[in-house]
N, C-alpha and C positions, 0 to 999 in steps of 0.2 A: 534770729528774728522769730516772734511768737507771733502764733494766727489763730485766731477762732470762729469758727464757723458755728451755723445751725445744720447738726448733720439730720435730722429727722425729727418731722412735727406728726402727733397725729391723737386721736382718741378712743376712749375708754370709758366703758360704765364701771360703777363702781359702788358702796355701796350706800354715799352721799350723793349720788349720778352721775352726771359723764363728766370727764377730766378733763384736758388736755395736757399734755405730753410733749415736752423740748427738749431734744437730745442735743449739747455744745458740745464740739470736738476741739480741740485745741491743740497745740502741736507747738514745737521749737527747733532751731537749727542751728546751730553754732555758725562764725564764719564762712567755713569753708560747705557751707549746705546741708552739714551732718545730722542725722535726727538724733535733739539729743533729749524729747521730752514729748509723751504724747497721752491723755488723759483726754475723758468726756465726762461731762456731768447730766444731767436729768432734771429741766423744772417742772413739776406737776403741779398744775393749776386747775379748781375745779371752773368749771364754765358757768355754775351760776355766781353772780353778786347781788351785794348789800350795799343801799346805800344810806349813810350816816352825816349828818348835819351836811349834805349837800355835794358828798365827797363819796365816788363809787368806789368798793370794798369789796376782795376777795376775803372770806374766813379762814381757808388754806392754804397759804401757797409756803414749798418746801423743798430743798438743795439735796441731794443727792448724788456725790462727788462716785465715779467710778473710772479704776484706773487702768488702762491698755495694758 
């Protein structure tokens, strides 16, 4: 069974301004409940947007895979 959570939000100045910060944990078990797999990733998103033909717009948002 694979699960992923939000293990930690929070923020950051920077030096386009403040960010915001999502830490996903995710994890796996085989049948018998064994850990057989566990990895977080990081999306940082800045907190200002744009909007464009009526459609609201972040300019960076980016994946950053890190593994246990």
């Amino acid at each position: 069974m694979c699960k992923r959570r939000v293990k930690d939000v929070y923020e950051r100045s920077g030096k386009l301004g403040k960010m915001t910060f999502v830490v996903l944990e995710s994890t796996g078990h085989d049948l018998a409940g064994n850990l057989v797999f566990s990895s977080s990733s990081t999306l940082i998103a800045p907190v200002f947007w744009h909007i464009e033909n009526g459609i609201r717009h972040a300019p960076l948002v980016w994946c950053m895979p890190n593994f246990l």
